[in-house]
C-alpha positions as CSV (number, residue, x, y, z in Angstrom):
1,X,-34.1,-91.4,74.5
2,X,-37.4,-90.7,72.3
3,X,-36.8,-87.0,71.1
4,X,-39.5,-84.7,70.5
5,X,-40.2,-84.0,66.7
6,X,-41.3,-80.4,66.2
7,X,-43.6,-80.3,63.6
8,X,-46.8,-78.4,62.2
9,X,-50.1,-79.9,62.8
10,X,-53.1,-79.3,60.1
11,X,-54.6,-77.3,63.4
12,X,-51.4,-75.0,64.1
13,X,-51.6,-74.5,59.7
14,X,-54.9,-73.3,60.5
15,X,-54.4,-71.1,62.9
16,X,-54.2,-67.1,63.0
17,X,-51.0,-65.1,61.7
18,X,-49.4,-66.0,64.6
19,X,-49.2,-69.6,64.0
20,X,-48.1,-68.6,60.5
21,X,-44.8,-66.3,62.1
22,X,-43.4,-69.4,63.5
23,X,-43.4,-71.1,60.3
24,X,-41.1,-67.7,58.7
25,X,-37.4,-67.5,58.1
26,X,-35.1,-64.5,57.4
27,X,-31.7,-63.4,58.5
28,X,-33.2,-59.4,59.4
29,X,-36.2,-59.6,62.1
30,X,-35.6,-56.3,63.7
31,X,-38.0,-53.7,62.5
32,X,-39.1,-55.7,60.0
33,X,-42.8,-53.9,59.8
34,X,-45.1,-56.3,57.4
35,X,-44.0,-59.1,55.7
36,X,-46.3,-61.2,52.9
37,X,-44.6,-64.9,51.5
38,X,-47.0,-66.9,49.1
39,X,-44.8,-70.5,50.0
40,X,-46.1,-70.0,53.2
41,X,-50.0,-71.8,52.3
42,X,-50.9,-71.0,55.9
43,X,-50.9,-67.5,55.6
44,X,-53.3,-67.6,53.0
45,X,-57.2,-67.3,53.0
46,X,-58.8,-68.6,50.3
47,X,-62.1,-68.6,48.3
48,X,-61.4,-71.1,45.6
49,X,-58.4,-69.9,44.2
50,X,-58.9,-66.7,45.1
51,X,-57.0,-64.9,47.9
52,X,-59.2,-62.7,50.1
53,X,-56.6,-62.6,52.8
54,X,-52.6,-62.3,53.1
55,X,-51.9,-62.8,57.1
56,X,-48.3,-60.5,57.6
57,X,-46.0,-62.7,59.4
58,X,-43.4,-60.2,61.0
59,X,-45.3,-60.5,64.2
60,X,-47.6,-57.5,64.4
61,X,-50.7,-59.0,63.7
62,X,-51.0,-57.0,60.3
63,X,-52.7,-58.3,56.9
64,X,-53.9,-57.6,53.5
65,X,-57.2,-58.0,52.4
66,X,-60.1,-57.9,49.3
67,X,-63.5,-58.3,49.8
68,X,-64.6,-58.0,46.7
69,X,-64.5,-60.4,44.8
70,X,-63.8,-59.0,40.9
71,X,-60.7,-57.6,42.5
72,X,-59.3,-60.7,44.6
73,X,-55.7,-61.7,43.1
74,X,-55.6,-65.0,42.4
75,X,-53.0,-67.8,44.2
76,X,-50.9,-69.9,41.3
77,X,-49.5,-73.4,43.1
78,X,-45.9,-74.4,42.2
79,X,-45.2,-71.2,39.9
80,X,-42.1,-70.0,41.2
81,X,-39.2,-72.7,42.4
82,X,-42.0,-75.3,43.4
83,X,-43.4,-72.2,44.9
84,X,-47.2,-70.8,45.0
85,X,-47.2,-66.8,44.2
86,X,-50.0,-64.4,44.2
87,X,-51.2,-63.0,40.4
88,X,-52.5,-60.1,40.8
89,X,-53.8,-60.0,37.1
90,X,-52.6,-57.4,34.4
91,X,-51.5,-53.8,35.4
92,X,-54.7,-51.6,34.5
93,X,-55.4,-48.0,34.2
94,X,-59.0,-47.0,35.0
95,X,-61.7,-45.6,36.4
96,X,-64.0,-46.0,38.3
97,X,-62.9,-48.4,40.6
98,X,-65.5,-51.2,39.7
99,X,-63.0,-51.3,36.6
100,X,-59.7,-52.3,38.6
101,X,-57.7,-55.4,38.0
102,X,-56.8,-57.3,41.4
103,X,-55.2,-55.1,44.7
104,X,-55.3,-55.9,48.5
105,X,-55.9,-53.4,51.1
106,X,-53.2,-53.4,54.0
107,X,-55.1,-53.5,58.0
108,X,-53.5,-53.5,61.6
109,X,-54.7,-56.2,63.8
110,X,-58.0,-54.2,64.6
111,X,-59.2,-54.7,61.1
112,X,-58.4,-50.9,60.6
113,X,-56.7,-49.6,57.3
114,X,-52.9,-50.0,58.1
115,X,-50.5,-46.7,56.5
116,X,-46.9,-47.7,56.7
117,X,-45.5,-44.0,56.7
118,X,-42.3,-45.1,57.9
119,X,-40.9,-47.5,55.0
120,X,-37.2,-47.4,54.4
121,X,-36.0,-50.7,53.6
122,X,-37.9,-52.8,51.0
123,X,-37.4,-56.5,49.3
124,X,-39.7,-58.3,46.3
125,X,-39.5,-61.2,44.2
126,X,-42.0,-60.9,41.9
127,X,-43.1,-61.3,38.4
128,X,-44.1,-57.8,36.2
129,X,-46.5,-57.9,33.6
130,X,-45.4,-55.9,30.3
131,X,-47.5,-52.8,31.1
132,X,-46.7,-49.2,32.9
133,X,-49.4,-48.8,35.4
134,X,-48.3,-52.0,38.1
135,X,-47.0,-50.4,40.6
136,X,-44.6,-52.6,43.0
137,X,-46.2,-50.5,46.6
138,X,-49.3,-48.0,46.3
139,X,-50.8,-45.3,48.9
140,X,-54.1,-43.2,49.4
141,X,-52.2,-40.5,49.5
142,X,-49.2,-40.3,47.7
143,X,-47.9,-42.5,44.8
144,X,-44.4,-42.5,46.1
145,X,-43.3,-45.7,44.1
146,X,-44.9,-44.0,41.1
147,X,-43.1,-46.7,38.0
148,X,-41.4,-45.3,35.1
149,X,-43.8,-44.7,31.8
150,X,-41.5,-46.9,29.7
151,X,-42.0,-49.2,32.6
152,X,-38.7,-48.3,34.7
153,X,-38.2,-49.3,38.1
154,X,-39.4,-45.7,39.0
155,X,-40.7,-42.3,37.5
156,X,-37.9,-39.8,37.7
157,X,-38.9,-36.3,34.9
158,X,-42.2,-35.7,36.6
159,X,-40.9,-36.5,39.6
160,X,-43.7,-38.5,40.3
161,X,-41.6,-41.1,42.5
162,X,-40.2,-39.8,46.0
163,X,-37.4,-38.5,45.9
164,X,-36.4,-40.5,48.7
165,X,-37.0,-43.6,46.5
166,X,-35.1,-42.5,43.3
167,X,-32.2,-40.9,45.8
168,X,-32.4,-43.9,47.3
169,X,-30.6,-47.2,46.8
170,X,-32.2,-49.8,44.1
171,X,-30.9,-53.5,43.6
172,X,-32.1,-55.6,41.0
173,X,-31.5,-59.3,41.7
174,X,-28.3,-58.0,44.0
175,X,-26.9,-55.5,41.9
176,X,-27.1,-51.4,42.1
177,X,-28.8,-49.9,39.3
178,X,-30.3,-46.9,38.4
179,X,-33.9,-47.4,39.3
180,X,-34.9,-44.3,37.2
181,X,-33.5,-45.8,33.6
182,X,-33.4,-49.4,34.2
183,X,-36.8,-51.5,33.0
184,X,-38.5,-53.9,35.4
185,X,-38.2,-57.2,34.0
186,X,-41.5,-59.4,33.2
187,X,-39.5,-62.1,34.1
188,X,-39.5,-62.9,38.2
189,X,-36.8,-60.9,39.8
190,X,-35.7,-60.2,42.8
191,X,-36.4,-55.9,43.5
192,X,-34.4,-54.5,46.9
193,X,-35.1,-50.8,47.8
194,X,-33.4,-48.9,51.1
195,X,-34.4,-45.2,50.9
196,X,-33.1,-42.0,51.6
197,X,-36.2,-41.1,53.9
198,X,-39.1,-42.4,55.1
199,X,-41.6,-43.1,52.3
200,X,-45.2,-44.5,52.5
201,X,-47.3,-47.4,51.8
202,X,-50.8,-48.6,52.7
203,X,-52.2,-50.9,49.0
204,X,-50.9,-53.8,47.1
205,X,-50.9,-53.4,43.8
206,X,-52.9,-50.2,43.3
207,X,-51.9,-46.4,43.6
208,X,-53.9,-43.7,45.2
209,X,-55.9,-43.3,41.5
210,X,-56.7,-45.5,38.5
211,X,-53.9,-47.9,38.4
212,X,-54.0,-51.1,39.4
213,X,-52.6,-54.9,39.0
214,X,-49.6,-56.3,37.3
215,X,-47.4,-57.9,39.6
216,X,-47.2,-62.0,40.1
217,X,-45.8,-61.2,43.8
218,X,-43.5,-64.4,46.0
219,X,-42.8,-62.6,49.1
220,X,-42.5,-58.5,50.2
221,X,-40.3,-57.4,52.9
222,X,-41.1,-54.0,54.7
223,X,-38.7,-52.6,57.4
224,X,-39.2,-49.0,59.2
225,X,-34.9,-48.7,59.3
226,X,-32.4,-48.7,56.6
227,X,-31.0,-51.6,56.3
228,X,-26.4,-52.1,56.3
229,X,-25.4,-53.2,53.3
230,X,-24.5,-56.5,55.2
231,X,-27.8,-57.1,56.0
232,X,-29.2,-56.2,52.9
233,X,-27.1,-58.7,51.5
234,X,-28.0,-61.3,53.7
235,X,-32.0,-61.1,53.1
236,X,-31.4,-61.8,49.3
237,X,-29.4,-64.5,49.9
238,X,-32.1,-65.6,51.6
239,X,-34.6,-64.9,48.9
240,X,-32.5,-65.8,46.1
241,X,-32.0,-69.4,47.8
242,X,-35.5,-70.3,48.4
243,X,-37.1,-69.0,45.2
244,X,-34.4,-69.2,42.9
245,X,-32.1,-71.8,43.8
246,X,-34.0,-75.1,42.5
247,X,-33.6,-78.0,45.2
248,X,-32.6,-76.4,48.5
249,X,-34.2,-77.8,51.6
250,X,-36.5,-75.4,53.3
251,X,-38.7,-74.9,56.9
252,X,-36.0,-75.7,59.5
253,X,-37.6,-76.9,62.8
254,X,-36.0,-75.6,64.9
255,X,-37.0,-72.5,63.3
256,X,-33.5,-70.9,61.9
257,X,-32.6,-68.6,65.1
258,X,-35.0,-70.3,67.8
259,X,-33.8,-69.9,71.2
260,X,-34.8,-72.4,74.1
261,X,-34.8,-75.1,72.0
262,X,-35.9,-78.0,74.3
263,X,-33.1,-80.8,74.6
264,X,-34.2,-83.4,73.3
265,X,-35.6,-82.5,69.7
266,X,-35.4,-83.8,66.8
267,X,-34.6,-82.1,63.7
268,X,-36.7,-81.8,60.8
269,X,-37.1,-79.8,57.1
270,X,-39.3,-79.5,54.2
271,X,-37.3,-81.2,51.2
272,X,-36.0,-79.5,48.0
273,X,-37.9,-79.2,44.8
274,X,-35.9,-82.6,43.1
275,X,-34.0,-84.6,45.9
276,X,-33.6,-88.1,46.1
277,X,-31.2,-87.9,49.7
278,X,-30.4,-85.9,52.0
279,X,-26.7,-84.7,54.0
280,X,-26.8,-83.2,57.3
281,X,-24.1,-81.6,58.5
282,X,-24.2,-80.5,62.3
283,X,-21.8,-78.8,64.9
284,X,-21.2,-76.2,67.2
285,X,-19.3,-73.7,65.0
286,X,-20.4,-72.0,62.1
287,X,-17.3,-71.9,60.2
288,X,-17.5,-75.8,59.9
289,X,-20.6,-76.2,59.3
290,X,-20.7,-73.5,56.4
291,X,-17.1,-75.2,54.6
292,X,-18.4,-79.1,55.0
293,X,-18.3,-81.3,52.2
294,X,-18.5,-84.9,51.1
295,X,-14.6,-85.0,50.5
296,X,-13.5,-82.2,53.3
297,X,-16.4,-83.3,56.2
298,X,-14.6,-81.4,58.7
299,X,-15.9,-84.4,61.3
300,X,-19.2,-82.5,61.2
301,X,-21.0,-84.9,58.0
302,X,-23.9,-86.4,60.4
303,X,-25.5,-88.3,57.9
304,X,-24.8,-88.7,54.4
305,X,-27.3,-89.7,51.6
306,X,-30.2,-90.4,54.1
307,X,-34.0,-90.6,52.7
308,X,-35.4,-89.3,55.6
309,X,-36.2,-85.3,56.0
310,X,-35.6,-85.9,60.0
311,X,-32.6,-86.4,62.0
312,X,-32.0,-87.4,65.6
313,X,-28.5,-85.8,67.2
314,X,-27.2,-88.3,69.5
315,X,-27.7,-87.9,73.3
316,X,-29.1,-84.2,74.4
317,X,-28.4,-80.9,73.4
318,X,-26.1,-78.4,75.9
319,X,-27.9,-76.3,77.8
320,X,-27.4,-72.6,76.4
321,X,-25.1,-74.4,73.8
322,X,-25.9,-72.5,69.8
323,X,-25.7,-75.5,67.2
324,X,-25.3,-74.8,63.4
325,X,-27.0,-77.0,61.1
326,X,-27.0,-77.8,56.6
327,X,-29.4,-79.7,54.9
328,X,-27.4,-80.8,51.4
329,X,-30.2,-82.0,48.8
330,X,-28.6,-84.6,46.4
331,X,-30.7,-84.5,42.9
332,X,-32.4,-87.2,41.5
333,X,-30.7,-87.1,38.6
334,X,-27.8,-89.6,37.2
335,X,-25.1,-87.1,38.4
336,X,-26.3,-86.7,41.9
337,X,-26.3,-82.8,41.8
338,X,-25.6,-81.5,45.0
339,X,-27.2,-78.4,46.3
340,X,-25.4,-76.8,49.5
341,X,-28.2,-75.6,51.7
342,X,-28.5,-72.8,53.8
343,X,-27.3,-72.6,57.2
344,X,-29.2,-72.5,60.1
345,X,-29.1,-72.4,64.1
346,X,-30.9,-72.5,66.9
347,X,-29.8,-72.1,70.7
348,X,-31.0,-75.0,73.6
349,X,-32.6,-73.7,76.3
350,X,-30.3,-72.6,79.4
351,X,-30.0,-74.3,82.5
352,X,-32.3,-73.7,85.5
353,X,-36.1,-73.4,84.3
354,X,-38.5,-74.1,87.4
């Protein structure tokens, strides 16, 4: 049987945020508010390299915006894993506002200016430039991720952060720290932030007054609940592995976590950074799929060392039946590095559609 290959067209790439929330990935969906990735190209609008528009891809119809054009961050191809990120310029304090380095506005689907007051879980990767006035969230109102002015995480003797942030829980690249005393790192890092209390946000890259710019931002993550320690833990493996990890395979289709998944599909993903093949391992259980290998294939090793970034199960899927699936990238180079993807899943659809 010919299987349908689900893929994305140049007209579905084009498309409105919607299109661009099929294409997104991560283990937490629920209450996950606004959500901004710079791999994903389609959720970008453009004027020459410069980014007018951010499309949010949790599903709300949200986005970020800048219409003028001395203060449009500017999108840098390949910067980050193979990755494209967004520079929003050098952190800046001034006034008056024609002075400001590079910030986005964030709108509800109505075009409206869009005020998150109800942030308690938050993820970045992103790049920091050396100065103190780059704030990693900004507000109109409040400048409750106010940084630290020897460039900490956050300000803690004015008490210029909230103290539902600095009371909060802070992970830098996975691990608790103090986000009061510990320094930002220029370097790109992974930032997680689940707060005490509900905070607020509504600007990218600029507080309520003056300061503006410094942050060379991958992907943001905003939830409106606090986020178990499991799942916390789950969304930076998710980040660490796509913008860390060089050579994993990315964009699943299925989508990782799809649901009536038509029978007869073919699977497909967007190759690592540096492969030269490709293993697929395949199976109802998660437990195999995750422990697979080359020497130990459980019987789940569907193909090994293929060139192809598609493969055809044989016969049809169950109906209702969840299948667990690993793309393996094998490197290029003379040792044939291997780099243990991710694992994803999808369900077929259930017996008895009219």
């Amino acid at each position: 049987m010919c299987k349908k290959v689900i893929v994305l067209s140049t007209l579905l790439v084009s498309l409105s945020w919607l299109s661009s929330a099929a294409l997104a990935q991560t283990p937490v969906k629920t209450n996950l508010v606004f959500w901004l990735d710079s791999s994903n190209s389609g959720s970008l609008t453009l004027s020459g390299d410069k980014v007018t528009r951010w499309n949010d891809l949790s599903g709300a119809g949200n986005y970020a915006d800048q219409t003028a054009a001395a203060q449009q961050p500017t999108y840098v191809k390949g910067k980050l894993n193979g990755k494209g990120i967004v520079d929003f310029g050098n952190s800046l304090y001034g006034n008056p506002l024609a002075t400001y380095q590079p910030w986005m506005q964030m709108r509800n689907s109505s075009a409206a200016a869009l005020n998150i007051s109800t942030v308690r879980t938050v993820f970045w990767v992103l790049g920091m430039d050396a100065g103190t006035d780059g704030f990693l969230l900004g507000d109109d109102n409040n400048y409750h991720f106010h940084r630290g002015t020897a460039n900490q995480i956050w300000e803690a003797p004015n008490g210029w952060a909230s103290a539902n942030i600095r009371n909060g829980s802070t992970y830098l690249n996975g691990v608790k720290v103090d986000g009061t005393t510990t320094v930002l790192p220029t370097a790109f890092s992974m930032v997680s932030l689940v707060t005490t209390a509900n905070v607020e946000t509504s600007m990218i890259a600029r507080d309520r007054t003056y300061r503006s710019g410094g942050i060379k931002l991958g992907e943001l993550l905003i939830y409106d609940r606090a986020l178990t320690d499991p799942e916390r833990v789950s969304v930076e493996a998710y980040l660490h592995a796509k913008w860390f990890v060089p050579g994993t395979a990315s964009g699943a289709n299925p989508e990782d976590g799809a649901v009536d998944v038509p029978r007869d599909t073919m699977l497909s993903w967007t190759a690592g950074h540096f492969p030269s093949t490709h293993d697929v391992y395949f199976a109802t259980t998660l437990a195999d799929v995750n422990n697979a290998t080359r020497t130990n294939t459980t019987g789940i090793l569907a193909s090994q060392g293929q060139a192809d970034t598609s493969f055809d199960p044989a016969g049809v899927f169950a109906y209702g039946q969840t299948y667990y699936w690993r793309i393996d990238e094998v490197n290029k180079s003379a040792d044939g590095t291997i780099f243990k993807g991710g694992i994803w899943s999808f369900t077929a659809e259930p017996y008895g559609y009219p």
